[in-house]
N, C-alpha and C positions, 0 to 999 in steps of 0.2 A: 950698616945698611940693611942686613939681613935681618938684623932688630927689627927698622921703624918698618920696613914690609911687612914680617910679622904681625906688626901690633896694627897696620894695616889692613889685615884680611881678619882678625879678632872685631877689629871694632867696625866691618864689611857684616860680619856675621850676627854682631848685635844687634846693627841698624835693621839686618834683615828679619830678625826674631821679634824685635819691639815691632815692627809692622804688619806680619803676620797675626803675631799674637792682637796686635790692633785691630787686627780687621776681625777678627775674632769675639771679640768684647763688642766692638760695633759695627755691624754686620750693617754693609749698605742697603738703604733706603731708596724704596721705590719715588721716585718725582712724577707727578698726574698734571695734567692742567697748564693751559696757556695763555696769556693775556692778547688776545684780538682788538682792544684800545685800551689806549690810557692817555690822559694828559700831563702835564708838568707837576702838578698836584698830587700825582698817584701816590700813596703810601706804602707802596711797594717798588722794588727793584723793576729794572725797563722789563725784564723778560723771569716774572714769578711763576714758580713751580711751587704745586702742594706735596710736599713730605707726608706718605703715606706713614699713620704709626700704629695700625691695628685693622686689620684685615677678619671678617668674616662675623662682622655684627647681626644682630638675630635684629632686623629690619627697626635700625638703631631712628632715632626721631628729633628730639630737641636737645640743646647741651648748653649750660649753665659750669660758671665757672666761681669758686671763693675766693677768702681772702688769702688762702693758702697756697693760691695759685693751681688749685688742683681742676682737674676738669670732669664734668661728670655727665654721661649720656643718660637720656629715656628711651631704653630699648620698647618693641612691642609686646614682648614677653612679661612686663610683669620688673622685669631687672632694670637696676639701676648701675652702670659701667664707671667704673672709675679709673680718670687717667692722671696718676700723682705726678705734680715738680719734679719728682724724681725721677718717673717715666716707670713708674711701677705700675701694674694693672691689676683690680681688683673688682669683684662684682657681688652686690648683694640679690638675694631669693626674694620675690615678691611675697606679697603677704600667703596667709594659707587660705585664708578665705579666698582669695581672688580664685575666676579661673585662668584655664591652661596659656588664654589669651588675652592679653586685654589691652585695648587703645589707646597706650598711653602717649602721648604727646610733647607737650612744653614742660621745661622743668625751670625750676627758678631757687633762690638762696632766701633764707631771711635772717641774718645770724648764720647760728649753726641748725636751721632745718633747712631739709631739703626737702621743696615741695616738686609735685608733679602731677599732671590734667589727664585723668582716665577718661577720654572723651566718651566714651558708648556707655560706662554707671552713672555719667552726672557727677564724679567725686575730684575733688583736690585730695589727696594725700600726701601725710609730712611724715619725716621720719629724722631723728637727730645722727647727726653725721658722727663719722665715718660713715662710711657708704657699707658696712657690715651690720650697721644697726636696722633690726627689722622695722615695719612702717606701725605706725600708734594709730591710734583715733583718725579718723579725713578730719582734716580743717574745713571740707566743705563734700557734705552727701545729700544729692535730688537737688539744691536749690535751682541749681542750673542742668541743661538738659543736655550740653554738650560741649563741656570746657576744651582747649585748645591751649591756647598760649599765654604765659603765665612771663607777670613782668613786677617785681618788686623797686618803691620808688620810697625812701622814708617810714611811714607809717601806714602807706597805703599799695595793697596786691591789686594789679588790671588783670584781668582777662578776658580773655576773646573767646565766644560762643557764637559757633556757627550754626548753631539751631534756633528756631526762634524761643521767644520770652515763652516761661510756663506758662501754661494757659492760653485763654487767646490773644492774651497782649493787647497794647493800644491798639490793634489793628487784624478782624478777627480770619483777615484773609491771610493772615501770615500764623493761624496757628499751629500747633503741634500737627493736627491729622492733615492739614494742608502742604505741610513741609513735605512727604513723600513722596506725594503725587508731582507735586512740581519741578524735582528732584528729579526723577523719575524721566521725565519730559527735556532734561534739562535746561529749563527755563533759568534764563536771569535771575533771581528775585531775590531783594535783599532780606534776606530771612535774618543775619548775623549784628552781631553789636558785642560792645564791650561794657563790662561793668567792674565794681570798685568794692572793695570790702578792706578788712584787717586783715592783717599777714598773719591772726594770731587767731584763737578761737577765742569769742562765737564772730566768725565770719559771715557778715551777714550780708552779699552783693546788692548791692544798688547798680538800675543801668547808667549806663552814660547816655542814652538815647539818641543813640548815633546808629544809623543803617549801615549794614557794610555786605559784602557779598561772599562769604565765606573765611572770613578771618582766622587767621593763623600765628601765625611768631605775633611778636608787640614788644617793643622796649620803649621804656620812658627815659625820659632827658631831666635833667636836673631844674631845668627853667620848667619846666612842666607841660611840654608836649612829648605826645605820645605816634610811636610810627608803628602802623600796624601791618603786616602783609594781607591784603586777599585777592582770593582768586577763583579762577571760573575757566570752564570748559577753553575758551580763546584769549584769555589776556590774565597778566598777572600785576599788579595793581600796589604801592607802597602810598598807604594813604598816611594823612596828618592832620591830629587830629589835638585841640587847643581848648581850655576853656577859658569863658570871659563871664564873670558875673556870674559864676554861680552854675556856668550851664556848656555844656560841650557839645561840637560842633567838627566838623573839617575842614581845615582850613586850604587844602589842596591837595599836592602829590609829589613826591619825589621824583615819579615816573612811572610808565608801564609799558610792557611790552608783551607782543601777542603768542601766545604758547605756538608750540609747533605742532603739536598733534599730540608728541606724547604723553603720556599720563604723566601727571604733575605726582610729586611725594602728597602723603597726605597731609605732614606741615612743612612748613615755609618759614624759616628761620629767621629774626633781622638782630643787628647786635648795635651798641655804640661804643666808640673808642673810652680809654680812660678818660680824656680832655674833654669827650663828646666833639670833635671835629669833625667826624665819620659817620656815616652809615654803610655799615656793610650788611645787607640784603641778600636771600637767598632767591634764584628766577631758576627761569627751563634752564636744567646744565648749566648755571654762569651763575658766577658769586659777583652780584656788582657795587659798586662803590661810589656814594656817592658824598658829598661836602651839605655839612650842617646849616652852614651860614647861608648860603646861596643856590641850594639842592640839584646843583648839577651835577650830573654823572662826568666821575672823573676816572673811572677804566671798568674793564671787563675780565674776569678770567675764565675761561670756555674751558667743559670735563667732559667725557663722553658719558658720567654718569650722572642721575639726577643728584642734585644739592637738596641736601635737608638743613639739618638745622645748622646754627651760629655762634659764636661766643667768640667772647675779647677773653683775652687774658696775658697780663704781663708784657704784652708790645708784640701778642703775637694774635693771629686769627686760627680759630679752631673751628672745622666744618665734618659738615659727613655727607661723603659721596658713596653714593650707593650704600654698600653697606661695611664703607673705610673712615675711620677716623682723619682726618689731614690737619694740618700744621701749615700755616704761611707765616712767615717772619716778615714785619713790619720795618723800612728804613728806620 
């Protein structure tokens, strides 16, 4: 009897070592964020929490995911963050030419480059992965005046430029020295559009000759529409946008909804599920969610921090709130 007590209070004490030491190896995780609707559809648990997994990003922006399931942010600095399958974290040095600052924006996969939208040079810059390899040649320097969000679909890169067409463009009221002043005033005006080139050099962009009002994130669908974020001082806007014959067009909207006052991120992230079932859209504070087939919003999850960018990867949703990495795990 005084044996199996023994061997009672031995394997009391193991249980309690193995859980210690557990907690130790993985130290819990902050949970952010609440869902304020959802309907029967949601692709999340009734009451989803984002899994904080990195804390204190240097004013982190868009986030692209590979085939390796790794996850990789565009910081504003210049750096490119990387968060591996493994949960290992690593980050590469911006080029040496750049400087101390620079605008970068949307990132996107083509293969194994990893490109990203210096929105203030005019430049796409690629760099082959690992995330430790420094940045080579731009795929694209001056053609455009203010890249944004970058979307690889096949053989063909979109992006979104929320400055107008170099030059005066079709239209001489929307050129370059007119963009400031109206800016300035903050006037409506569709200064913004997306265009098309190779994912490869020489990337040569053609517009889509679509108006849009500050466009930001963009992901294509496999059938060949494309959902773009933009936005403006009162309302934030997921358009959709189709071509027929040769020529693109919008063909409506997922949805909008009116900013609250405060200052919006400077992108706005959208992503599509593997299936493409999903769209999951970055708004004011709320990551929302809505259905491919029928574009109704099917929930909400509400942060107290602004949402930036987006990505799918592996059956999970990867976001950046304020300046946190998150995690939501998908039913």
């Amino acid at each position: 009897m005084n044996g199996l007590k023994a061997l009672g209070i031995i394997a009391a004490a193991v249980a309690l070592l193995v859980l210690v030491w557990g907690f130790d190896d993985y130290p819990a995780r902050d949970h952010i964020g609440k869902a304020e609707y959802w309907s029967r559809d949601f692709p999340f648990s009734r009451y989803p929490q984002a899994v904080v997994l990195q804390t204190g990003l240097d004013d982190p922006r868009g986030i692209a995911s590979d085939r390796a399931g790794d996850v990789f942010i565009a910081e504003a600095n210049g750096r490119v963050f990387e968060f591996s399958a493994a949960e290992k974290y690593s980050e590469a040095p911006p080029s040496q030419d750049m400087p101390a600052y620079i605008d970068q924006r949307g990132i996107a996969f083509n293969e194994d480059l990893i490109l990203t939208a210096v929105h203030d040079a005019g430049k796409i810059t690629k760099r082959h992965g690992p995330v430790g390899a420094p940045p080579e040649q731009p795929l694209l320097d001056g053609a455009l005046t203010g890249p944004s969000g970058l979307a690889v679909s096949g053989q063909t890169l979109f992006i979104t430029d929320d400055r107008p067409w170099p030059g005066a463009g079709p239209d001489p009221a929307f050129d370059s020295a007119d963009y400031t002043r109206w800016l300035d005033k903050d006037a409506q005006r569709m200064f913004g559009s997306v265009w098309a080139c190779s994912p490869v050099i020489p990337c040569v962009p053609a517009p889509l000759n679509v108006r849009l009002l500050h466009p930001t994130g963009i992901a294509a669908a496999s059938d060949g529409l494309l959902y773009v974020v933009e936005s403006g001082s009162h309302e934030v806007r997921w358009a959709i946008l189709k071509q027929d014959n040769g020529a693109w067009s919008e063909i409506g909207a997922l949805g909008s909804v009116q900013t609250p006052g405060d200052p919006l991120p400077s992108f706005l992230g959208i992503a599509l599920d593997r299936n493409q079932r999903y769209v999951f859209a970055a708004g004011p504070k709320s990551l929302y969610v809505f259905s491919r087939q029928d574009r109704n919003l099917l929930g909400r999850i509400v942060f107290e921090g602004p949402v930036s960018g987006v990505a799918y990867c592996a059956g999970q949703i990867y976001l950046i709130v304020g300046r946190q990495l998150c995690r939501i795990e998908m039913n």
